[in-house]
Biopython code that builds the backbone (N, CA, C, O; Angstrom):
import numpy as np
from Bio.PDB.StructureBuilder import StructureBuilder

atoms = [
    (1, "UNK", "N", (-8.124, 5.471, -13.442)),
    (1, "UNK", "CA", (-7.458, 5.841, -12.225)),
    (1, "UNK", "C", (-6.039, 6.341, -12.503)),
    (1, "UNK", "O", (-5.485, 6.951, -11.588)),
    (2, "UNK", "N", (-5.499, 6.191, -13.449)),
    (2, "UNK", "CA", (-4.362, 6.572, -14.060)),
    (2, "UNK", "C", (-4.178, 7.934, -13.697)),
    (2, "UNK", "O", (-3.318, 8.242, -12.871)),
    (3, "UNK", "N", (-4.872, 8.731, -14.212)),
    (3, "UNK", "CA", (-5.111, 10.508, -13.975)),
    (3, "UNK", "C", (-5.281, 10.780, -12.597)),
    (3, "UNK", "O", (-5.341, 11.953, -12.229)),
    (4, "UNK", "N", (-5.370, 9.832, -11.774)),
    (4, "UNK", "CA", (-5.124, 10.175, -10.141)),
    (4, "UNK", "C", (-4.285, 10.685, -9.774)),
    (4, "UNK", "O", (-3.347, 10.036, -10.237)),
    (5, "UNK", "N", (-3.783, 11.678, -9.062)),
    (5, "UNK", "CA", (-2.389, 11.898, -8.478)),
    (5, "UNK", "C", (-2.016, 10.963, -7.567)),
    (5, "UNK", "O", (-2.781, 10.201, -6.975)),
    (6, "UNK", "N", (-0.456, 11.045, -7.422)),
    (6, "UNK", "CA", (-0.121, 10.005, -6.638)),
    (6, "UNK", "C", (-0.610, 10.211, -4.780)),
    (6, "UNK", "O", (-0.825, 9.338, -3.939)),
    (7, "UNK", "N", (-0.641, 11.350, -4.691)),
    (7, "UNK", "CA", (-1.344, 11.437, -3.230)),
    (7, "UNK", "C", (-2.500, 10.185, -3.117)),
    (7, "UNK", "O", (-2.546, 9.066, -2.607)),
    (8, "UNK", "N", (-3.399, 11.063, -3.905)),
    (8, "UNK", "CA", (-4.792, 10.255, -3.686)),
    (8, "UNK", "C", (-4.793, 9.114, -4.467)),
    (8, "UNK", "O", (-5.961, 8.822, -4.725)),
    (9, "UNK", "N", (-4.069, 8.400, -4.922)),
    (9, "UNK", "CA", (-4.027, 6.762, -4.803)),
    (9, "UNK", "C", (-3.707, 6.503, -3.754)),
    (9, "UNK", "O", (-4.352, 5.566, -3.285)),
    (10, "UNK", "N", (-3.095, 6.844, -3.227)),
    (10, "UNK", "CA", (-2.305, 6.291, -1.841)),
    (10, "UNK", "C", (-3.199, 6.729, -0.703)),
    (10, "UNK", "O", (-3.105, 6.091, 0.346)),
    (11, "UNK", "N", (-4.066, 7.751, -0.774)),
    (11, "UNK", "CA", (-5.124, 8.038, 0.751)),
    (11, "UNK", "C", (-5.858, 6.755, 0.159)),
    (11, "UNK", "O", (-6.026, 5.867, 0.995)),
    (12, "UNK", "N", (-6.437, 6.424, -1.431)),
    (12, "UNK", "CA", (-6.830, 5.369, -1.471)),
    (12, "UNK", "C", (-6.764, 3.936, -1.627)),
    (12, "UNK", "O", (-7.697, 3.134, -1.654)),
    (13, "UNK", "N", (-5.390, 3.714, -1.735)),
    (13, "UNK", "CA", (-4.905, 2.310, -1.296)),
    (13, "UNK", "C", (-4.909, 2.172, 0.133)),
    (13, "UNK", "O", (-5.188, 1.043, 0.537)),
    (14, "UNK", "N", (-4.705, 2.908, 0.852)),
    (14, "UNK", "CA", (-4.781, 3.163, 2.772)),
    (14, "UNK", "C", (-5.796, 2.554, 2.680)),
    (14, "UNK", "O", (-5.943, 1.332, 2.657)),
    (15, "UNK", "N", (-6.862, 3.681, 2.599)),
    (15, "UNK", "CA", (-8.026, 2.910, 3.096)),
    (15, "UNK", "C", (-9.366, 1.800, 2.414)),
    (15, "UNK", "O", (-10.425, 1.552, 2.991)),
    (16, "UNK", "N", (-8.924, 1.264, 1.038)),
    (16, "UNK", "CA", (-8.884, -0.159, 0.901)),
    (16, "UNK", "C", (-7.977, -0.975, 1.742)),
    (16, "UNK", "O", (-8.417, -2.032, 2.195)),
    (17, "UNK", "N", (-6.872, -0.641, 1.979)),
    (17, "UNK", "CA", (-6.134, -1.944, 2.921)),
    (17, "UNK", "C", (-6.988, -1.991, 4.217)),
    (17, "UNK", "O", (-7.507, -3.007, 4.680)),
    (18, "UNK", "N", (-7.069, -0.501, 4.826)),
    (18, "UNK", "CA", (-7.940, -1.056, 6.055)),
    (18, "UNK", "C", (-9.679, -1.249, 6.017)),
    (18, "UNK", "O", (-10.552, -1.313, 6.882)),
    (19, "UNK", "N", (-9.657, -1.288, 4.897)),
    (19, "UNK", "CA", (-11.131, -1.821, 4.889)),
    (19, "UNK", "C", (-11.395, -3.256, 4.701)),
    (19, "UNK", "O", (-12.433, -3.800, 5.077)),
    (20, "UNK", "N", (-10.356, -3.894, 4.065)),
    (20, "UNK", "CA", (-10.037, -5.429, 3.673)),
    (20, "UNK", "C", (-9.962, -5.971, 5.471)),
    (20, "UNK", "O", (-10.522, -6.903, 6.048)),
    (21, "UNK", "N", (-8.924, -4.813, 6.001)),
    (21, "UNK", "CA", (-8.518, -5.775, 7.705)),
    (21, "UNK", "C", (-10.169, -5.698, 7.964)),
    (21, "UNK", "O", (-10.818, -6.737, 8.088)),
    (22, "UNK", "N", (-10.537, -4.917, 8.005)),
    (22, "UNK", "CA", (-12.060, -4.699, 8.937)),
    (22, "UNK", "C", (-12.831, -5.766, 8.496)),
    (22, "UNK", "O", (-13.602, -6.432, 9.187)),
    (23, "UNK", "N", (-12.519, -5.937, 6.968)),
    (23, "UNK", "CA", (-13.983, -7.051, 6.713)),
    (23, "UNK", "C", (-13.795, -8.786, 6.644)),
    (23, "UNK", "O", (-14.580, -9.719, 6.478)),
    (24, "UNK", "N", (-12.128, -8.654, 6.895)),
    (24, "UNK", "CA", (-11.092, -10.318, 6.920)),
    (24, "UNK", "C", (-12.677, -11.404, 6.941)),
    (24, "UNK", "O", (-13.365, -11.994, 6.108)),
    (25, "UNK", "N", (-12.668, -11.140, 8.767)),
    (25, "UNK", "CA", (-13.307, -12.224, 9.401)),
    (25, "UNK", "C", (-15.127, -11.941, 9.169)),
    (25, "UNK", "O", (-15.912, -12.798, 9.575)),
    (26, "UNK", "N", (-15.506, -10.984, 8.656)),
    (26, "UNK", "CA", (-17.404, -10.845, 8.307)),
    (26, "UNK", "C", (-17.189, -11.248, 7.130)),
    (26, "UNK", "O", (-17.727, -12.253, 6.667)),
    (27, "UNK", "N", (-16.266, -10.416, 6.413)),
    (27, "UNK", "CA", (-16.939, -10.732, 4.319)),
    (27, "UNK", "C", (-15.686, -10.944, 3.541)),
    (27, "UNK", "O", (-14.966, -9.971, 3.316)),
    (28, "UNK", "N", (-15.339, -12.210, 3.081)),
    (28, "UNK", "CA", (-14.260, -12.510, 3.264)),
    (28, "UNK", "C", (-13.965, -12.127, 1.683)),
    (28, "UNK", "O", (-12.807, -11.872, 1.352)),
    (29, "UNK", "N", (-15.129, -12.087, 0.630)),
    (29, "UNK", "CA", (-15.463, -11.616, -0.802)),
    (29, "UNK", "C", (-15.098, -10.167, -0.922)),
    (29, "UNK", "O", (-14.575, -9.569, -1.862)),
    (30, "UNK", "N", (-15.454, -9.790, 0.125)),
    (30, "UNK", "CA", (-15.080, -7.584, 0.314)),
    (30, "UNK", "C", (-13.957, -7.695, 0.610)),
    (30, "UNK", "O", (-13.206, -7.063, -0.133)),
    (31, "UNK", "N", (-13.269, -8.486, 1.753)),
    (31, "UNK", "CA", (-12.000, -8.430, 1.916)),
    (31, "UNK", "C", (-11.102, -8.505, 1.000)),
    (31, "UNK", "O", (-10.138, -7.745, 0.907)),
    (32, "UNK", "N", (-11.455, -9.756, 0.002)),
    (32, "UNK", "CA", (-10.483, -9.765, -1.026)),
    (32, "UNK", "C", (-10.303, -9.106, -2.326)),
    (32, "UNK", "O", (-9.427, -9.348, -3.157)),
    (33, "UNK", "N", (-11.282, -8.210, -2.395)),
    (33, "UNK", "CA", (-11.364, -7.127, -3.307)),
    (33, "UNK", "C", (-10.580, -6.021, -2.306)),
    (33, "UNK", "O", (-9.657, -5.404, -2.838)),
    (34, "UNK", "N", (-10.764, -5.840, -1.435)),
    (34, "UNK", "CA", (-10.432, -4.606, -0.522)),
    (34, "UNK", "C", (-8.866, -4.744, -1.145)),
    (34, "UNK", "O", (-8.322, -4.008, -1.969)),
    (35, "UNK", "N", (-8.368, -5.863, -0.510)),
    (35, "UNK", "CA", (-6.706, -5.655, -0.703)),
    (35, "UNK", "C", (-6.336, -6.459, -2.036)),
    (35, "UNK", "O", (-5.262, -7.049, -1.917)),
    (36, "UNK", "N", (-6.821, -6.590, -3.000)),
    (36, "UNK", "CA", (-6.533, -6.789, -4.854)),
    (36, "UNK", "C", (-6.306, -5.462, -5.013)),
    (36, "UNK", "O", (-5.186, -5.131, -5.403)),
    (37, "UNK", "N", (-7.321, -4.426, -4.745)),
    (37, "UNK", "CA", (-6.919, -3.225, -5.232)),
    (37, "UNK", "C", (-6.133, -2.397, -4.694)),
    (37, "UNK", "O", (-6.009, -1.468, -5.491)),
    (38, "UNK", "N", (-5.723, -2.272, -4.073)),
    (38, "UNK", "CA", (-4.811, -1.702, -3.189)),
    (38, "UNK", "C", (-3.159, -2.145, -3.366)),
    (38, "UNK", "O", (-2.204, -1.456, -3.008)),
    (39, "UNK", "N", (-3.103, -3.512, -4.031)),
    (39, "UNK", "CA", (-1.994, -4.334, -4.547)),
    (39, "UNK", "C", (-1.631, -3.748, -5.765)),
    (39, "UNK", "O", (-0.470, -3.683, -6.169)),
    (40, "UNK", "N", (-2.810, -3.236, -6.469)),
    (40, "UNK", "CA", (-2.312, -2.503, -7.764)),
    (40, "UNK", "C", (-2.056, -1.419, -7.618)),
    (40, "UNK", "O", (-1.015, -1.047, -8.159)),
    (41, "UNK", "N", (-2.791, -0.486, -6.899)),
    (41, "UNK", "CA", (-2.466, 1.200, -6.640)),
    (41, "UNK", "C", (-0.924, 1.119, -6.148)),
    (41, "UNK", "O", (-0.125, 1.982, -6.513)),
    (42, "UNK", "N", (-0.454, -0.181, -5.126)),
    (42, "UNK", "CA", (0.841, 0.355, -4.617)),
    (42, "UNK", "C", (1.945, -0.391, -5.753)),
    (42, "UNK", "O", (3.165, -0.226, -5.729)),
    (43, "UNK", "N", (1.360, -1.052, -6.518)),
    (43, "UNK", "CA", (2.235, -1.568, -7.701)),
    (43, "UNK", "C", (3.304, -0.212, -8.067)),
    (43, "UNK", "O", (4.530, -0.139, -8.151)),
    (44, "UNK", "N", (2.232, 0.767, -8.228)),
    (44, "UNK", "CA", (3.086, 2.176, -9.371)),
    (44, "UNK", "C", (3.115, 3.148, -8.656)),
    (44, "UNK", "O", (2.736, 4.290, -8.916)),
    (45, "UNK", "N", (3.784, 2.550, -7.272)),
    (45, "UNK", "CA", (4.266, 3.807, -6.287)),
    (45, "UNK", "C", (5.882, 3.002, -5.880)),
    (45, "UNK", "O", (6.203, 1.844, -6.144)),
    (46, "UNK", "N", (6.574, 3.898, -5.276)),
    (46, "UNK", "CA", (7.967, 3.397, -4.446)),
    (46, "UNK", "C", (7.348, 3.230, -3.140)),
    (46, "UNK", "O", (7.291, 4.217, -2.407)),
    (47, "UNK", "N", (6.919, 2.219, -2.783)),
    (47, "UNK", "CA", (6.328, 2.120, -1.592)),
    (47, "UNK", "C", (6.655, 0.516, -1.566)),
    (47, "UNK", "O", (5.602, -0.115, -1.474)),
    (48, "UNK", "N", (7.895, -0.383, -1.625)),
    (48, "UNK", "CA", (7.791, -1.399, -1.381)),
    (48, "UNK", "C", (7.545, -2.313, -0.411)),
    (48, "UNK", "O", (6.922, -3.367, -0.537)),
    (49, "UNK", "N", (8.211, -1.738, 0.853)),
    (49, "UNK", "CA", (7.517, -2.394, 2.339)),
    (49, "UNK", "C", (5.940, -2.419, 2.406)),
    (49, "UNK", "O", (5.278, -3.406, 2.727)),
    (50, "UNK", "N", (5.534, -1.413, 2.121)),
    (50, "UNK", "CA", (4.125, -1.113, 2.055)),
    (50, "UNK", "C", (3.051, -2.225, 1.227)),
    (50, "UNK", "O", (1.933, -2.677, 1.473)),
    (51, "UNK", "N", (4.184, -2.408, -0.029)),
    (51, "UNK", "CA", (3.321, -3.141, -1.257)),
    (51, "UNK", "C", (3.635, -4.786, -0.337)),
    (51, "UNK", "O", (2.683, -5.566, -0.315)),
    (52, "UNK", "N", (4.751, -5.150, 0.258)),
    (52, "UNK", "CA", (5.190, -6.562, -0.058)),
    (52, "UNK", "C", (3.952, -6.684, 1.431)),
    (52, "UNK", "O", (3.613, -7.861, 1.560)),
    (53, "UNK", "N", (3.316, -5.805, 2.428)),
    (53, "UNK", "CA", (2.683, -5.897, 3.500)),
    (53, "UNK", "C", (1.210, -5.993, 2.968)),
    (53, "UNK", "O", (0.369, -6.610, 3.621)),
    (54, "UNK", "N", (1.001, -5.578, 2.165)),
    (54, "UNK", "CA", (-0.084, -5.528, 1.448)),
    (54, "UNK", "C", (-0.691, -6.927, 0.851)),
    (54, "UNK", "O", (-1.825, -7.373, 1.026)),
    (55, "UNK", "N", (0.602, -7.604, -0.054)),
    (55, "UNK", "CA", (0.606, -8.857, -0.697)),
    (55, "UNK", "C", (0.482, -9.862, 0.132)),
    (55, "UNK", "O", (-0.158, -10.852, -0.221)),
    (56, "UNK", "N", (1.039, -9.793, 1.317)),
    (56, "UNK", "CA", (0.992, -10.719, 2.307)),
    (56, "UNK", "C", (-0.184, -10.918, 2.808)),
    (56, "UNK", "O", (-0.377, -12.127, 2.933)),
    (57, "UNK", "N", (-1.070, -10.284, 3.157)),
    (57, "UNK", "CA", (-2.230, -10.175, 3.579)),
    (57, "UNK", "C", (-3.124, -10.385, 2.599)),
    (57, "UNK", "O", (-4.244, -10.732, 2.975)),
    (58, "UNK", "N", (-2.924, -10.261, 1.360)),
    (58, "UNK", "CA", (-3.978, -10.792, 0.223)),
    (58, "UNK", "C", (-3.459, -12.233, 0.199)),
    (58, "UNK", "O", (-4.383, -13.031, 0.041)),
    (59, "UNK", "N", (-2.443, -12.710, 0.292)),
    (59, "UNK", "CA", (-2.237, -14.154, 0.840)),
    (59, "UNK", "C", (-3.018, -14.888, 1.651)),
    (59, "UNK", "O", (-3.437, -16.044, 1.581)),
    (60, "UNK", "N", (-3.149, -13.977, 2.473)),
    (60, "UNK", "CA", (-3.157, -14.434, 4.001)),
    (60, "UNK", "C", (-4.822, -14.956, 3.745)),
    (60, "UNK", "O", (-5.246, -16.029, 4.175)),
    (61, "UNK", "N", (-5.691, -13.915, 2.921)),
    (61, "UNK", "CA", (-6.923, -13.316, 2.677)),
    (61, "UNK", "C", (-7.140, -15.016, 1.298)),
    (61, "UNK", "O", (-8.294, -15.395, 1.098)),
    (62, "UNK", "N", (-6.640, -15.335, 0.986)),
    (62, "UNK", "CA", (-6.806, -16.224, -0.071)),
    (62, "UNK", "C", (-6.315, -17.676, 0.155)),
    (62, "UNK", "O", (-6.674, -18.688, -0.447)),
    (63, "UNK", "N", (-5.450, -17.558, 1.118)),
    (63, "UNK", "CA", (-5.325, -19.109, 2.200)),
    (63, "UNK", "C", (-6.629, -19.213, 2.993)),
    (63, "UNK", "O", (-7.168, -20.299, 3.203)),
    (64, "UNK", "N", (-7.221, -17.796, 3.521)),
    (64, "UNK", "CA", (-8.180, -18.029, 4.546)),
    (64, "UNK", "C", (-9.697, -18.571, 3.401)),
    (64, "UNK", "O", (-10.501, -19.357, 3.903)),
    (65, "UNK", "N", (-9.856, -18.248, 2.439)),
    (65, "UNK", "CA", (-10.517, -18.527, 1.608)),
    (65, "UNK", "C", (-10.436, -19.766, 0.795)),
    (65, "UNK", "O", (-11.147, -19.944, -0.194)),
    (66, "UNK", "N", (-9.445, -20.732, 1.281)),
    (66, "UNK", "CA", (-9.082, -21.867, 0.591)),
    (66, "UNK", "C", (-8.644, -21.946, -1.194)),
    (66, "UNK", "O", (-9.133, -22.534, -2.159)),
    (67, "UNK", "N", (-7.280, -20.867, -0.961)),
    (67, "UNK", "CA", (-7.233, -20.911, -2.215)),
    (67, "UNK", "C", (-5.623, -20.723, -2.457)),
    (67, "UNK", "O", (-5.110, -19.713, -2.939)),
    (68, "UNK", "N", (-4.897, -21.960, -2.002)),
    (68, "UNK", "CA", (-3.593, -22.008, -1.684)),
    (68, "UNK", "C", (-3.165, -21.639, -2.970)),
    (68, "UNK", "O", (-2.090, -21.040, -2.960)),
    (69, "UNK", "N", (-3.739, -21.834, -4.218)),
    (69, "UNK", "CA", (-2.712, -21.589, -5.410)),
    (69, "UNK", "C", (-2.396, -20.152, -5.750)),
    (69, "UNK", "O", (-1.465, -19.533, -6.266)),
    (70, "UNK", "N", (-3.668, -19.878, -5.197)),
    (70, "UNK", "CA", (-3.415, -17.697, -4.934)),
    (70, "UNK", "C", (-2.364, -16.954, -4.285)),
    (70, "UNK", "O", (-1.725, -15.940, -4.565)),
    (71, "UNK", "N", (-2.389, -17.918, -3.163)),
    (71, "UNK", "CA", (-1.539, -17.176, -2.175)),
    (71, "UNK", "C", (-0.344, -17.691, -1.952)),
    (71, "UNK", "O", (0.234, -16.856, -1.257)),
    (72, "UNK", "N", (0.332, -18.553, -2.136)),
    (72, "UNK", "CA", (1.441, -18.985, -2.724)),
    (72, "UNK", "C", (1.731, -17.842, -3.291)),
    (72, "UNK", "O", (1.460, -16.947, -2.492)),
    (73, "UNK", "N", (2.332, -17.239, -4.705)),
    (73, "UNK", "CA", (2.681, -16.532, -5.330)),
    (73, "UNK", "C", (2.801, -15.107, -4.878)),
    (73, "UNK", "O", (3.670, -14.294, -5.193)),
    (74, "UNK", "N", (1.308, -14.884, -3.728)),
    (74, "UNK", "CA", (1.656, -13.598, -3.001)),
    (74, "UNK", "C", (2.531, -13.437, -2.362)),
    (74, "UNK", "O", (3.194, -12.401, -2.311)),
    (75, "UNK", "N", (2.797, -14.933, -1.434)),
    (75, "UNK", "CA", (3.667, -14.595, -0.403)),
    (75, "UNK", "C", (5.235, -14.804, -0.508)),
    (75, "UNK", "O", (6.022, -14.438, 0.365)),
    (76, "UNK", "N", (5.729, -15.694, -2.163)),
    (76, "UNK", "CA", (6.765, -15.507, -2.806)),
    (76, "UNK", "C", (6.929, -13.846, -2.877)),
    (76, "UNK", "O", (7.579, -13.245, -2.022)),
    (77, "UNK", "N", (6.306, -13.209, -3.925)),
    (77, "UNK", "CA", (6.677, -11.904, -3.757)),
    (77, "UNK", "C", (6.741, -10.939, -3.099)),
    (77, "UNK", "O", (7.276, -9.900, -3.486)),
    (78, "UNK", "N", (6.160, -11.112, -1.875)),
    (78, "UNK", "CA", (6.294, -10.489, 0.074)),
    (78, "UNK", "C", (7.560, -10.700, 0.035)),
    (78, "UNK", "O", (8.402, -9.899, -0.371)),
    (79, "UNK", "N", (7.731, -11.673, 0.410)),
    (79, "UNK", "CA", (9.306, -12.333, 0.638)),
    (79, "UNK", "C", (10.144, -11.611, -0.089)),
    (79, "UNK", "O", (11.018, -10.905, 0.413)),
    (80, "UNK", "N", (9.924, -11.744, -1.439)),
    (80, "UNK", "CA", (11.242, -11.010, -2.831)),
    (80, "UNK", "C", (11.368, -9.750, -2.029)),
    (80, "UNK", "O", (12.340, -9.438, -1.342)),
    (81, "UNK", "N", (10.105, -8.965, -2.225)),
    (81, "UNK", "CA", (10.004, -7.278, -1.804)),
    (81, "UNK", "C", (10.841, -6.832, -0.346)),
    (81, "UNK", "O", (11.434, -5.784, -0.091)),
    (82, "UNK", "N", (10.630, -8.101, 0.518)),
    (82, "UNK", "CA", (10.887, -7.563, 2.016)),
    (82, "UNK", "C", (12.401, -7.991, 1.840)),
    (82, "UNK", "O", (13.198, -7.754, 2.748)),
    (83, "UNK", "N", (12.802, -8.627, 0.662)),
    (83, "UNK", "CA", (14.809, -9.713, 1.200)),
    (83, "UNK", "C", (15.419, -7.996, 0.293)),
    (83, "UNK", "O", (16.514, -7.476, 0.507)),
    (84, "UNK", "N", (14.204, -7.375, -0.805)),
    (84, "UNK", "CA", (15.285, -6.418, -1.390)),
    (84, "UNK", "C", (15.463, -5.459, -0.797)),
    (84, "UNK", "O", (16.277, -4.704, -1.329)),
    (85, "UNK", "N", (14.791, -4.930, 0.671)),
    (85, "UNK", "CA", (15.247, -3.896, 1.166)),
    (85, "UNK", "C", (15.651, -3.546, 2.282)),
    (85, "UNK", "O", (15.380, -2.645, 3.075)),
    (86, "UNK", "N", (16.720, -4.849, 2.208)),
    (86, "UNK", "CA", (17.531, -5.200, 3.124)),
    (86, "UNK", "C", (17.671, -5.691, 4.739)),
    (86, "UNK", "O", (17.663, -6.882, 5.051)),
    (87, "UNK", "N", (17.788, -4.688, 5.626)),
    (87, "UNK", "CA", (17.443, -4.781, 7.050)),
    (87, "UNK", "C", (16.121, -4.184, 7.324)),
    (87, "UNK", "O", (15.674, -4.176, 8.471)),
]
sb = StructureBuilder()
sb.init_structure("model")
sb.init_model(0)
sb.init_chain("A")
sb.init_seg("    ")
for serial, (resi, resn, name, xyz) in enumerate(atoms, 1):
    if name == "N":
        sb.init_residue(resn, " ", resi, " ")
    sb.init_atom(name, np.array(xyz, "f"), 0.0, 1.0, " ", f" {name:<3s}", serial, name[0])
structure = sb.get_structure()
């Protein structure tokens, strides 16, 4: 995926993120693949609001899955991402 342009990572991190919201509450296994990958595509973009909104919700996606030690760490780095860009 490397050889992707940065456009089309990003039409395809979009729509993994909203495919993760769609499948939260049916498939909670699709969901959390949906937004893992999408956490990495926006890793190696300047898109930090985007990324720390992203992380939060794979949190959110891994508390709902009973898996507090996961999501802990996501939602530390939500937090980092959202305090560095200021207001």
């Amino acid at each position: 995926m490397s050889d992707t342009n940065p456009g089309d990572r990003l039409v395809l991190a979009q729509e993994l993120r909203q495919l993760g919201a769609s499948a939260r509450r049916r498939d909670p296994a699709t969901a959390r693949k949906c937004y893992e990958n999408p956490v990495e595509l926006f890793r190696g973009m300047e898109k930090p609001l985007v990324l720390a909104h992203v992380v939060r919700h794979l949190g959110d996606v891994y508390l709902e899955q009973d898996c507090p030690e996961l999501a802990e760490p996501c939602y530390h780095e939500a937090c980092d991402l959202y305090r560095s860009q200021g207001d």
